[in-house]
VEXGU-814788 format. One record per residue: x, y, z of N, C-alpha, C in turn; residue in three letters. Coordinates in steps of 0.02 Angstrom, whole numbers, plus 50000, padded with zeros to 5 digits. Layout:
N
XYZXYZXYZALA/...
//
This chain:
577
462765128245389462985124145446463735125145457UNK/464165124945393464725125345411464925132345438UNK/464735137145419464695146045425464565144945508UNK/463955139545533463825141445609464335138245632UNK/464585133245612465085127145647465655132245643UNK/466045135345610466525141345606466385147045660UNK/465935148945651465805153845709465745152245767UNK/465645146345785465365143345855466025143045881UNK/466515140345835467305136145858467735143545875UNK/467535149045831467875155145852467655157645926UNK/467075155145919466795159146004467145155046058UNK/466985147646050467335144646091468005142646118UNK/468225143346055469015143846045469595148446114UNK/469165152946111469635154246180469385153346254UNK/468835153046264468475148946318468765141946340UNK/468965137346280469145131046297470005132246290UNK/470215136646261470895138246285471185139546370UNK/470685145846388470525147146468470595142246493UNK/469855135046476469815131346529470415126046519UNK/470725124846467471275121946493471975124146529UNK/471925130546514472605133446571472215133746636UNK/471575134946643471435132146705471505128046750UNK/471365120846695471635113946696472425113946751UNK/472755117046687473525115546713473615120046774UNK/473445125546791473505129546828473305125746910UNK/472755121446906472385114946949472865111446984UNK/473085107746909473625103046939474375107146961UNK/474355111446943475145113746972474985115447041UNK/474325117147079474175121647140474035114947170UNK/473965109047144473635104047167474115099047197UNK/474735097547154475475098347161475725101047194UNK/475875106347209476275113547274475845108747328UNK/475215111047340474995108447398475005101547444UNK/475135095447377475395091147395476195093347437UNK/476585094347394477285096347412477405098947491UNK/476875104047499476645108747550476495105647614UNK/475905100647599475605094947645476405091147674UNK/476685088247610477335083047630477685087447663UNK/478015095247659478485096847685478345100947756UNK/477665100847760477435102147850477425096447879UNK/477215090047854477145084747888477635082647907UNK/478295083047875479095083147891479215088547921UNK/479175093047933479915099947956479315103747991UNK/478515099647990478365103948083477975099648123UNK/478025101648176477465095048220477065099548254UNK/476445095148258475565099648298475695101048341UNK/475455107248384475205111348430475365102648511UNK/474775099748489474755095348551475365092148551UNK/475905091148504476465088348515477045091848533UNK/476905099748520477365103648552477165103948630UNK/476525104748661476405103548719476775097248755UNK/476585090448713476825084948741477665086948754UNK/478025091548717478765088948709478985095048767UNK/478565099148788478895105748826478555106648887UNK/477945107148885477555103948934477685103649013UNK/477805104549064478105100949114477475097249152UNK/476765100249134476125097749163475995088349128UNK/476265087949067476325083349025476755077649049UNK/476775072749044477255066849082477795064849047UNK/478215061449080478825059749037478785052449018UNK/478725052748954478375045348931478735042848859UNK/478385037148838478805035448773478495039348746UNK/477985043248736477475048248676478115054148683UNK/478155057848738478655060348760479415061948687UNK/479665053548707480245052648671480185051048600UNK/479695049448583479495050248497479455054748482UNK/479175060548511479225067248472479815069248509UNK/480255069548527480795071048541481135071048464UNK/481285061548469481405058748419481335062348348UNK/480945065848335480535067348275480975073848260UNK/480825076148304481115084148333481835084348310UNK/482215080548340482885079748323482945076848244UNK/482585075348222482535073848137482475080548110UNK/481895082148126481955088948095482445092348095UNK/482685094648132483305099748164483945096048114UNK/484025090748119484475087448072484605087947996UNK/483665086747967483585087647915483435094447872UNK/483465099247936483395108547938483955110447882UNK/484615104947930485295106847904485405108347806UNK/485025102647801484955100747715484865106747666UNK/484225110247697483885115647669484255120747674UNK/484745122847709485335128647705485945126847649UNK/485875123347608485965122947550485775121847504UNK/485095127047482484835127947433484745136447412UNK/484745138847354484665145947338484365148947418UNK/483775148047403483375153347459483645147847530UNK/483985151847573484145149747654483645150147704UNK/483245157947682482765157447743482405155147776UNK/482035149147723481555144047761481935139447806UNK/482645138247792483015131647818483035136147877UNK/483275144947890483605144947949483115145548021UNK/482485148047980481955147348006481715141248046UNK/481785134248015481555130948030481985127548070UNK/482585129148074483325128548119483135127648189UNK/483095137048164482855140048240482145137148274UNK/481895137448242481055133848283481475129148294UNK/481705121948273481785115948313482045113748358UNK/482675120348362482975120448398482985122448477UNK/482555128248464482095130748533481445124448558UNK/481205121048524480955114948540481195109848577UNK/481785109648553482425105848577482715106248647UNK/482865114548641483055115348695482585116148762UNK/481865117448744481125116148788481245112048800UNK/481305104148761481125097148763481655094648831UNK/482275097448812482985094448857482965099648935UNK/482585104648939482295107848987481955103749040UNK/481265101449003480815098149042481125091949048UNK/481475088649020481785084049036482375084549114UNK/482615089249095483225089149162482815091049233UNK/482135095049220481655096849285481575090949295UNK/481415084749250480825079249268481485073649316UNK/482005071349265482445069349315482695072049380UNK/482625082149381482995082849459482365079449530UNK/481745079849481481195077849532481235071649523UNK/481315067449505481445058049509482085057249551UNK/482565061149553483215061949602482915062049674UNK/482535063549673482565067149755482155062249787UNK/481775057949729481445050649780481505044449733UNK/482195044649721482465039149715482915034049734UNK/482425027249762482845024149787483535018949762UNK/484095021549775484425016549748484485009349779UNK/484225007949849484375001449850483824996749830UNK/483404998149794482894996449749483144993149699UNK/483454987149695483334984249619483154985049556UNK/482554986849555481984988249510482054995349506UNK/482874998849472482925004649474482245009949427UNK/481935015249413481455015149346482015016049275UNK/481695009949240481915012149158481965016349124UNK/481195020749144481385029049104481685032749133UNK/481985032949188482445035949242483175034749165UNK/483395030549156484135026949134483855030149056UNK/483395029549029483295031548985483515038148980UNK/483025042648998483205049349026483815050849030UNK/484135048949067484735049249072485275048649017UNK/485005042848991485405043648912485405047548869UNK/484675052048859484545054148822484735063248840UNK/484885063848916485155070048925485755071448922UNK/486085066248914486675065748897487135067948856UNK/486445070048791486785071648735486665080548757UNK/486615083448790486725089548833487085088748905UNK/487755087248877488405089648915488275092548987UNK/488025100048972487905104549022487465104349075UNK/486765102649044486285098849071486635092949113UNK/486855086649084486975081149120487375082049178UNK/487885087149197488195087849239488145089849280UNK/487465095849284487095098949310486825094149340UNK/486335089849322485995083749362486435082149395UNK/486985078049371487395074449413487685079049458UNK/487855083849468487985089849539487325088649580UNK/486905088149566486405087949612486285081649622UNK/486195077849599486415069849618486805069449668UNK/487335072549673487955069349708487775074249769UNK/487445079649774487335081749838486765078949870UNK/486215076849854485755072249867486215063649902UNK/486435061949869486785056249911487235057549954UNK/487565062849937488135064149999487635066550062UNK/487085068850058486555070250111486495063350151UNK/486185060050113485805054550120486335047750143UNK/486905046950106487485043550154487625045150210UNK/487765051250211488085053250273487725053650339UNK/486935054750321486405052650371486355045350392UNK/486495042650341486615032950349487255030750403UNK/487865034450385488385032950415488185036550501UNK/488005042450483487795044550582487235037450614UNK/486585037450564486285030950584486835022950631UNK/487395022750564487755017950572487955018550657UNK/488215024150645488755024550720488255026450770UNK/487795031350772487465028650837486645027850845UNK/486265023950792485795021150785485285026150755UNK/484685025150753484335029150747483975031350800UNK/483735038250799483305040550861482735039050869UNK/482195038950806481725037750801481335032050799UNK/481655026350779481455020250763482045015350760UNK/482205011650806482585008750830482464998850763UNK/482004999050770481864992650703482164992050649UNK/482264997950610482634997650531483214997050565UNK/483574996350602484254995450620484494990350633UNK/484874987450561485134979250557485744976750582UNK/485964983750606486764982450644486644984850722UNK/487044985750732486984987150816487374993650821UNK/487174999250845487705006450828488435005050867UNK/488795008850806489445005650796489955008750881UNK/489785013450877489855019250962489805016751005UNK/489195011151007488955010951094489325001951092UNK/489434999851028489674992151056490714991351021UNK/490934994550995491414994950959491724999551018UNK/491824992951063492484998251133493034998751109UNK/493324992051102494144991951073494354996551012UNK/494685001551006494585008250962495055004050902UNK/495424998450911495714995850839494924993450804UNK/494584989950806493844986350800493484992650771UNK/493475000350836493045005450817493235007050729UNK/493555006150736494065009250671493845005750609UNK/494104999650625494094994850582493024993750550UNK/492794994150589492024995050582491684999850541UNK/492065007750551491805012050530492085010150451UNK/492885007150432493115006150369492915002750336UNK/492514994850365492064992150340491574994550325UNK/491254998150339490545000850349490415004750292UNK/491005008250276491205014950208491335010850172UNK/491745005850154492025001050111491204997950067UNK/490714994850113490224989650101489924995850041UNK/489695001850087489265006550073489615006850007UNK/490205008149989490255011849929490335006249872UNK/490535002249887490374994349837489664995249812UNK/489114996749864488364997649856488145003949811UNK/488655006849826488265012749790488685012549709UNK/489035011549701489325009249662489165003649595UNK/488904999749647488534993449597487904999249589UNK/487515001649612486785002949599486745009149548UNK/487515014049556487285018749505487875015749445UNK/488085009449446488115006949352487635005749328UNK/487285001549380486554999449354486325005649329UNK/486235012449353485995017149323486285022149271UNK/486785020649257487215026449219487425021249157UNK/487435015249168488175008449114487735004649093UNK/487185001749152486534996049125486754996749037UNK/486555002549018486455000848932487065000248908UNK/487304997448925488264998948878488475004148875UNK/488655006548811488995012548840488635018548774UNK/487945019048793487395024248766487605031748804UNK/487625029748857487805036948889488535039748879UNK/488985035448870489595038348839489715041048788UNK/489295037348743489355041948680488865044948658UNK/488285047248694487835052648694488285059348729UNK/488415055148777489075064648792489665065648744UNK/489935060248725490305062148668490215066948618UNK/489415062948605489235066148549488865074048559UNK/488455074748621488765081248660489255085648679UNK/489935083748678490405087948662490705089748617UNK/490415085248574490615086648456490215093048451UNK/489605091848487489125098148466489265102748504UNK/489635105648552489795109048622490675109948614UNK/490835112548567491585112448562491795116848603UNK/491145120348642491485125648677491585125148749UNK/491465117748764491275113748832492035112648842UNK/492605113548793493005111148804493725115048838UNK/493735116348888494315121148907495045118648902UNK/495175115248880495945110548863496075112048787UNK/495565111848751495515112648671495765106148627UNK/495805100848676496005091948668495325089948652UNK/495495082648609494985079448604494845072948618UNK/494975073348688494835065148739494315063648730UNK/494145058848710493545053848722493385052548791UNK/492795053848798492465051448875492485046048890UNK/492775046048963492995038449027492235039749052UNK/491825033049031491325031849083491445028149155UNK/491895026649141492175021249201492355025449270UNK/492915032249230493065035649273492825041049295UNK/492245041949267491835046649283491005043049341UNK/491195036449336490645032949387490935032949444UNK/491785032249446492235033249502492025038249528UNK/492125043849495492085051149530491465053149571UNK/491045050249523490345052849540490325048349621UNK/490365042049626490645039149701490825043449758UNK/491405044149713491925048149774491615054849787UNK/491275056949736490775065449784490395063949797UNK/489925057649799489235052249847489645054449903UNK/490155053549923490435049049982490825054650021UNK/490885060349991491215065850034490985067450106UNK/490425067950110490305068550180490385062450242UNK/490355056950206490725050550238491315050050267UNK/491795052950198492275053150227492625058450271UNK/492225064550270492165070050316492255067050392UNK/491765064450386491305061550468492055056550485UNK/492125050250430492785046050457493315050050480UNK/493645056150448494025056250461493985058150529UNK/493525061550564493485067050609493455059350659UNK/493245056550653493185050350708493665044650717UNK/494025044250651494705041350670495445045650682UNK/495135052150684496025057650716495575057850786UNK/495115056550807495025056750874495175050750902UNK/495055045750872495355040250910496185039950910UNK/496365039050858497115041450860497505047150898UNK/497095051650938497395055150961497395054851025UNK/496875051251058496585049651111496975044551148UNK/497515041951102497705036551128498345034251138UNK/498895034051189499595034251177500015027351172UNK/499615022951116499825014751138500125018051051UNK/500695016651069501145013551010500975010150952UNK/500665002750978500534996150934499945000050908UNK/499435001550959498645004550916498885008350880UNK/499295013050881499155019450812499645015350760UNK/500085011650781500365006350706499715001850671UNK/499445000350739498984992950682498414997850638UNK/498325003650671497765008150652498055009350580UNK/498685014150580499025014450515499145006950465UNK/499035003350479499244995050430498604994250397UNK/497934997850463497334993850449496964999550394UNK/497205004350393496975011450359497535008550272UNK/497915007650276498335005150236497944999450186UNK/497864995450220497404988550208496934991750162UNK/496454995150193495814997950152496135001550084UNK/496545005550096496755011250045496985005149982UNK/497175001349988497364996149946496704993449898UNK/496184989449941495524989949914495224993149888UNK/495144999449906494785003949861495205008849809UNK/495925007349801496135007849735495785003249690UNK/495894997549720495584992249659494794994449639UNK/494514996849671493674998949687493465003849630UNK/494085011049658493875016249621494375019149572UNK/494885015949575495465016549537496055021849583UNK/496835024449550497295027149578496835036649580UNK/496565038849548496315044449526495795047549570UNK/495525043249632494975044349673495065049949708UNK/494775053749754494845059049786494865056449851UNK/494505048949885494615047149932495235044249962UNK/495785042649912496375040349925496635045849974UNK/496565052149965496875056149984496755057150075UNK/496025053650085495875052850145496405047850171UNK/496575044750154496795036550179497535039950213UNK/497865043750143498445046650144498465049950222UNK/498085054750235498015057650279498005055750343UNK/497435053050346497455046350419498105041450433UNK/498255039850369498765033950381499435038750410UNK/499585044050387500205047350400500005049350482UNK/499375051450502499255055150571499315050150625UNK/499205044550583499335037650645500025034150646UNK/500455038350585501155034650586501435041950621UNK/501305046950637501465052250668501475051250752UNK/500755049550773500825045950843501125040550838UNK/501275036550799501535030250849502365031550857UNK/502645036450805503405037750822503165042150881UNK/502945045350879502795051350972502715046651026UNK/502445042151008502445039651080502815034351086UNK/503265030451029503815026551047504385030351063UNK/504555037551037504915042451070504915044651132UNK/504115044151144504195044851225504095038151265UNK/504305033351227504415027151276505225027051289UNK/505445028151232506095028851217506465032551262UNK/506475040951259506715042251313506585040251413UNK/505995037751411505915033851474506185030351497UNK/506375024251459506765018351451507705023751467UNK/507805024951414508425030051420508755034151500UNK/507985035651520508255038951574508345032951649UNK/507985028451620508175022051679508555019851674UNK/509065018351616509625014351597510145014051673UNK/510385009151688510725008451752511255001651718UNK/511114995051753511864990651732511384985851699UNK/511894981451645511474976151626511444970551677UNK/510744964351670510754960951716511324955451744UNK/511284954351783511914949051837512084945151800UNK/511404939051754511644933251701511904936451658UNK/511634941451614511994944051540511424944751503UNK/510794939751541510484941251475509964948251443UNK/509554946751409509264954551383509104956951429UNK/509124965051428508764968451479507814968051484UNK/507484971351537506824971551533506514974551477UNK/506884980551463506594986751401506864983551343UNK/507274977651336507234975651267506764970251267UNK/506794968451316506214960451303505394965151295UNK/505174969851330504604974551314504704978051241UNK/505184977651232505164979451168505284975651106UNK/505394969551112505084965551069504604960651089UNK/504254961251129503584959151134503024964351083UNK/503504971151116502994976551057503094974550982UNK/503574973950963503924972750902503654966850862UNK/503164961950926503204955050903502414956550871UNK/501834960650906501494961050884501164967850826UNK/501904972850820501934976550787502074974050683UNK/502584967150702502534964750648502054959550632UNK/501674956350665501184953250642500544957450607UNK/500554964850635499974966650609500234970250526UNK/500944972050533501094973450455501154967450417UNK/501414960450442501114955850403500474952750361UNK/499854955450406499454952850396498764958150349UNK/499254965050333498934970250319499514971950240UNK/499704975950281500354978550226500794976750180UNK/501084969650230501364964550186500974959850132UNK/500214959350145499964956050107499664958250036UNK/499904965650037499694971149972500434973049920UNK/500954972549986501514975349957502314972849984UNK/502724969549944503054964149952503924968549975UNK/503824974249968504444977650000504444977650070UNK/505104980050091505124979250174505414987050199UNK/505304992450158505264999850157504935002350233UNK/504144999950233503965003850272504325000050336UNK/504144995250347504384989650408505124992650425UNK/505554992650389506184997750413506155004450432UNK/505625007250426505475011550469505285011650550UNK/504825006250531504565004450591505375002750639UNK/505524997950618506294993350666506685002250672UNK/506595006250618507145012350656506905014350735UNK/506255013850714505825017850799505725014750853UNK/505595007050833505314999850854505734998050912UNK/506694995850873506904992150904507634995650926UNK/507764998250841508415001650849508765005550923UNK/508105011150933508345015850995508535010351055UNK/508305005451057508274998951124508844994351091UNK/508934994251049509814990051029510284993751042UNK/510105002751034510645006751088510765007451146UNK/510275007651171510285007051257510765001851281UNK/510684995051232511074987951254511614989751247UNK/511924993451191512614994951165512935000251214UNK/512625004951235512835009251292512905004051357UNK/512345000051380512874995551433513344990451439UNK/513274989051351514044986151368514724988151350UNK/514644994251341515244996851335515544998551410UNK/515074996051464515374997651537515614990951541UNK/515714985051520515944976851523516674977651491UNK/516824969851506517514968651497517224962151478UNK/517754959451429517724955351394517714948051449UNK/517394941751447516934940751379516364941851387UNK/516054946651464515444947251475514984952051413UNK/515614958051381515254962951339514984956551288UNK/515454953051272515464947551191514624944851225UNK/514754942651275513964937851293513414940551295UNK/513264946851323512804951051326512534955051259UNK/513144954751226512774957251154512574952951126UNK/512684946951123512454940251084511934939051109UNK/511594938851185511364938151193510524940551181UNK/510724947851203510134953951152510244950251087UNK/510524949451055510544951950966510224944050941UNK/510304937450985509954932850972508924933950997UNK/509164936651041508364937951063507964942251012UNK/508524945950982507904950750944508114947850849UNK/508424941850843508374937750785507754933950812UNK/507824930650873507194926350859506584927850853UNK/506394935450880506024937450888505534938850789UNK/506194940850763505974943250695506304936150642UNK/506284932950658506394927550615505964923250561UNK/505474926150610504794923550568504554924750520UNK/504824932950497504264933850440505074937350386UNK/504644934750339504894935150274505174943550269UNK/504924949050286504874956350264505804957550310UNK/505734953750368506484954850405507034951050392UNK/507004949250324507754944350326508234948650325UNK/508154956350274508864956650287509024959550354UNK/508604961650382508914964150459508984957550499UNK/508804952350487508964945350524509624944050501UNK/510014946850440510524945750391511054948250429UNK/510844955550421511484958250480511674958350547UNK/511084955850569511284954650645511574949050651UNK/511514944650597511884938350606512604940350586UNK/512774943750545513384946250538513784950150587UNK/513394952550634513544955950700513924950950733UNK/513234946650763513554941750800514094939650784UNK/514264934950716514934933650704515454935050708UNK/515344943650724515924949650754516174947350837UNK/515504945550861515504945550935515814938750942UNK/515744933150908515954926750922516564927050909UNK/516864929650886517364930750840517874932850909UNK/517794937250948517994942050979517974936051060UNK/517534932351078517424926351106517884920751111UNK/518094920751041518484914151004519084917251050UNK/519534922951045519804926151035520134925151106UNK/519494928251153519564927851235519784921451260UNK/519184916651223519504907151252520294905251242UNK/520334910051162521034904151154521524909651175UNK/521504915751209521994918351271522124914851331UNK/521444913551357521484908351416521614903651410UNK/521484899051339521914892851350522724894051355UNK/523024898951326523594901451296524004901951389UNK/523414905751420523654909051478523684905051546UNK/523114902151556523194895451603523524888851585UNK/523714887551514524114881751502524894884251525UNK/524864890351532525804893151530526074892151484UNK/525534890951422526114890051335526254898851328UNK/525924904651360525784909251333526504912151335UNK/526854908251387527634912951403527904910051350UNK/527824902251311528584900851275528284902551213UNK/527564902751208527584906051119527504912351108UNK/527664918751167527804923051179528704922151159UNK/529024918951199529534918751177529834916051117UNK/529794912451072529604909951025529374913650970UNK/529144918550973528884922750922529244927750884UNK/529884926750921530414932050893530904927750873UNK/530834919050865531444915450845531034913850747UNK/531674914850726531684914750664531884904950642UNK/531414904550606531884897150591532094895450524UNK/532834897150573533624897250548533754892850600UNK/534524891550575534884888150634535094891350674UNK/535464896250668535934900050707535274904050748UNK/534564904450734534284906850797533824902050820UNK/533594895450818533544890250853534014888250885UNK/534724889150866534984887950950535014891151002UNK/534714896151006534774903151067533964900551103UNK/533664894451077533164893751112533224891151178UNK/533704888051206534084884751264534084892951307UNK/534384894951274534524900451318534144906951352UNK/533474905051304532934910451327532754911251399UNK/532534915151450532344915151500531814910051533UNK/531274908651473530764905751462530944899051471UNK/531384893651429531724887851434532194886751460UNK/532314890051519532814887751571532524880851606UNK/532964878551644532704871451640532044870351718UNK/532074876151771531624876051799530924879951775UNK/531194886251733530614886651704530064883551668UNK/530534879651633530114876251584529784870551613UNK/530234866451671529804860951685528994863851755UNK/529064872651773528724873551813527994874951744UNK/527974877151717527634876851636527474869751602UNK/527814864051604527454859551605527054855351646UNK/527264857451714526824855651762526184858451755UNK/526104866051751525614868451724525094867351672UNK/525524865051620525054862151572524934854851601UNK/525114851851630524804844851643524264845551691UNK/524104849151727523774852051785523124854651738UNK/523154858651687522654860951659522214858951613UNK/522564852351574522264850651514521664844251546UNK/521734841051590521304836751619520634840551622UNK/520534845551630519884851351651519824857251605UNK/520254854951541520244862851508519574864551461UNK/519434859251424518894862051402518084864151445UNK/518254860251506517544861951552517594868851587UNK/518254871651599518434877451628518384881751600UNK/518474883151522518324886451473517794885751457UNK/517374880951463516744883151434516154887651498UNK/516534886151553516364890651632516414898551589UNK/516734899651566516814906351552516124909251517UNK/515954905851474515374908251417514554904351457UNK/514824901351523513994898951546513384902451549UNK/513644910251516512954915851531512844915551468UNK/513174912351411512804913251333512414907151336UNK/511794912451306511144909651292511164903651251UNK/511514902451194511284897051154512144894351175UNK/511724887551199512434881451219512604879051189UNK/512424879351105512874873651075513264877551025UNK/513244885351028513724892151023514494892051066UNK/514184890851127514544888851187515234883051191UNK/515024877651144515374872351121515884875051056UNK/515514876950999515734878750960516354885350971UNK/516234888551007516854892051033517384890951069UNK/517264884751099517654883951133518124879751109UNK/517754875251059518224871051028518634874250959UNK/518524880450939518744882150881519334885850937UNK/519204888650995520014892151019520314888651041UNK/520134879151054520534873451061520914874651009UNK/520484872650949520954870950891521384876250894UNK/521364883150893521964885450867522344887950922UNK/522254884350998522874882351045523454876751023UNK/522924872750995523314865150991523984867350910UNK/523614873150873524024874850796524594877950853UNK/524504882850917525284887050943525474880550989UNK/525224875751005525874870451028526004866850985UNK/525734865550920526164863750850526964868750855UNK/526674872950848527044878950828527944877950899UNK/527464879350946528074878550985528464871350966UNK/528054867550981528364860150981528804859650921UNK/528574859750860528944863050810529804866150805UNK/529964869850845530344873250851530834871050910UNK/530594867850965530914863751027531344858450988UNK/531064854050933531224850450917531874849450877UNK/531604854850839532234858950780532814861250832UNK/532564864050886533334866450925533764859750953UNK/533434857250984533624848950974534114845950946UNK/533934845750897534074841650835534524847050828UNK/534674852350821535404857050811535964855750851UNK/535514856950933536004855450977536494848150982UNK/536104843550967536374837450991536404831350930UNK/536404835850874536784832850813537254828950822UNK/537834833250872538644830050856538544826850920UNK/538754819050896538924815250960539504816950996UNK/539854819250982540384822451044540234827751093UNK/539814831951067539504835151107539204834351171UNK/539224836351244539354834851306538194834151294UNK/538214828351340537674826951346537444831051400UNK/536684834251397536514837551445535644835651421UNK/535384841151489534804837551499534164842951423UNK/533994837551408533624839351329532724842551351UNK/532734846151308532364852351328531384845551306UNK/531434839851280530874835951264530974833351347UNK/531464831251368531394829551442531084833451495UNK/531064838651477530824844451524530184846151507UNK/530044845351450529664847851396529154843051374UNK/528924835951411528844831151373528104829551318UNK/527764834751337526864834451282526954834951221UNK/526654829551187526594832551108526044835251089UNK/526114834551039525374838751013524934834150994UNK/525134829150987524524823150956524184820351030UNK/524484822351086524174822551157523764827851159UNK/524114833151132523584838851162523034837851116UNK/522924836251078522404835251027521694831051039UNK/522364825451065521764819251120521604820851192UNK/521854826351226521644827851281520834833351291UNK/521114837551219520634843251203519984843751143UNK/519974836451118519494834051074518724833051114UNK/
//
């Protein structure tokens, strides 16, 4: 038994050796295949899911974006396996995911250019997988911009068909039309204007709000999906900088090339109105009201827009006519110039010209001034406005003689203060004309207290008088002047007694053509006063000779120059108060 039990164990002995390296040989193949199973089920995806992801017959769905999802794992987790001994499986499997990838972001950018082309934005209920999509193409740079080029020619189509709608209705169906076409009822071409600016203004607020909703809705997913598109795309970068993406300013932009053909069409319809038209005030209020807007839609689309540059344009072509045709009012006016009027006061072409003036600054008030607190442009305006017509005044009175020139310029130069007094932007030109005037009153003052000087007959003795020194020895030669001889002098006080009863009403006869009467007063009484300081002055000096002469009582009594002479000054004071 034991002899068979020995022999049996030799036979079997390597049989049951076999079947256990069999054994192990089992589990190691049994093992791999596990491994095998796990590392296809990770790093490949089925036939029907490569269909689903490349597909274009296939829909764009969340199944769609899970294997997307998956896809981009792989490709991620590809990376891992290129650092291990053997590379080839990693680069292999690189490349497959990557061509998957780029299938997947393919059918993707077809599926959005066809959701572009019938999509409505004034729809609320923009589609979700639209914004989705969008996010998710994002992270292809090249792609996304590509869409968005065709985006932006699709709306610039489709606006600009809206804005012709706007202006002169539709042809076909007169019902969808919630305004009234802007052409056939917008006569007054300031209004035309102003309509079409509204009209672009509303529109782009609208389009504006509707593609954040589509591009921002998610925060800011799409910003840093292109970001993270240009980390991977270093070659996207022609600056060789590394700015972080403006979603803000890139929703601007995308606007402003919506809107190019808009503003195509505006401009072409506001240089026709502007050109069409030779009113002065219209191509100013046009320029204030073009101004106005350009202000707004900085705030809208920021300083960086492409449409500013429209505004620029228009606004300068309408500040271009309105100097052309106040130039050619200007020389018109110029070549009529003849005398100023009979009273003194303003001529016709200045009172027409600040009537223009009057409603030239209300409309920069109510536009220009209310954006921007300098008075830059407005001094432009007054160079073209008023200035050339404050020369014309100045050329006719340089044909006057005093005090009509003094009245006539005061007179203009008050008319065209009151005119601009009103608004805040003209003080300082209200500043200097008031400083003008003061020149002219001045010069007024000047004229009265000659005439008092000259009809009182003081003008001969403080004429004479003006060369006595006071000393003694030349206060006594005052007896002897030509002037104070004793009929002279008493034919000179007759004179002054004759005059001062009526002097201030006779003098103020002189200035009855200046406009403001209580100017009128005030001048007249300040060249009182400094009549009444030269009969101080004389009186002064009569007295002193006097008092020299007839010091010594032995001295032969004769007839005293206060006898001849008899007014004081505390009379003239109370005569001329």
């Amino acid at each position: 038994m034991r002899a068979h039990i020995n022999t049996a164990a030799q036979v079997t002995g390597p049989v049951t050796e076999e079947a256990s390296s069999l054994i192990d040989q089992k589990k190691q193949i049994e093992s791999r295949h596990q491994m095998l199973n796990a590392f296809s089920s990770h790093f490949r995806i089925s036939d029907d899911q490569i269909t689903i992801l490349t597909s274009t017959a296939e829909p764009v769905n969340e199944e769609f974006f899970q294997v997307l999802t998956r896809v981009k794992k792989i490709h991620h987790d590809s990376q891992v396996l290129l650092g291990t001994e053997d590379q080839r499986l990693g680069l292999e499997i690189l490349e497959q995911s990557s061509k998957q990838l780029n299938g997947a972001f393919q059918k993707l950018y077809r599926w959005i250019q066809h959701e572009f082309k019938t999509l409505d934005l004034e729809n609320p209920q923009i589609s979700a997988s639209v914004r989705r999509s969008l996010r998710v193409l994002a992270e292809r740079p090249t792609l996304f911009q590509s869409c968005l080029d065709s985006f932006a020619e699709a709306r610039e189509i489709i606006l600009f068909d809206s804005f012709q709608t706007a202006l002169t209705g539709s042809k076909t169906d007169t019902s969808h039309i919630a305004t009234k076409p802007i052409d056939f009822y917008a006569h007054d071409p300031l209004r035309y204007v102003g309509d079409m600016l509204a009209w672009t203004h509303s529109t782009t607020v609208s389009e504006r709000e509707a593609l954040e909703v589509l591009f921002v809705s998610d925060g800011d997913e799409i910003s840093r999906s292109i970001q993270a598109g240009l980390e991977s795309e270093p070659w996207l970068r022609t600056d060789g900088d590394h700015e972080s993406f403006d979603g803000k300013k890139a929703l601007n932009q995308l606007v402003s090339r919506d809107l190019t053909g808009v503003v195509r069409l505006l401009r072409q319809k506001t240089e026709q109105v502007i050109q069409s038209h030779e009113d002065a005030t219209l191509a100013y209020k046009i320029a204030n009201l073009i101004g106005f807007y350009k202000g707004t839609f900085v705030k809208l689309l920021g300083q960086d827009s492409d449409i500013l540059a429209l505004f620029d344009t228009l606004q300068a072509s309408a500040m271009r006519q309105f100097r052309a045709n106040m130039r050619d009012h200007v020389a018109t006016v110029q070549s009529d110039l003849a005398v100023a009027p009979v009273d003194l006061s303003p001529p016709d072409f200045l009172e027409y010209a600040l009537q223009t003036l009057g409603l030239l600054a209300k409309s920069y008030d109510t536009s220009v001034a209310a954006v921007d607190d300098s008075n830059r442009d407005f001094e432009a305006v007054l160079a073209e406005a008023l200035d050339p017509f404050l020369g014309g005044c100045v050329n006719l009175q340089k044909d006057m003689q005093q005090p009509n020139a003094a009245i006539f310029a005061i007179n203009c130069l008050l008319a065209v203060k009151n005119a601009l007094s009103d608004f805040k932007f003209t003080v300082e030109r209200v500043s200097d004309m008031g400083e003008t005037i003061d020149e002219h009153i001045t010069a007024l003052v000047d004229y009265q207290h000659q005439y008092f000087l000259h009809e009182s007959g003081l003008y001969t003795l403080h004429e004479a008088l003006s060369e006595i020194a006071e000393i003694p020895e030349s206060l006594k030669t005052i007896p002897r002047l030509p002037a104070f001889k004793d009929e002279a002098l008493v034919a000179t006080s007759q004179q002054l007694d004759e005059f001062l009863p009526s002097a201030l009403i006779d003098a103020a006869e002189n200035l009855k053509q200046l406009s403001d009467r209580s100017m009128v007063q005030e001048i007249t009484e300040e060249a009182a006063s400094r009549f009444c300081e030269d009969f101080e002055n004389v009186e002064k000096k009569i007295v002193a000779a006097e008092d020299l002469l007839y010091q010594d009582e032995d001295e032969e009594a004769g007839v005293r120059l206060r006898d001849l002479f008899p007014r004081t000054s505390g009379e003239i004071r109370v005569l001329l108060s």
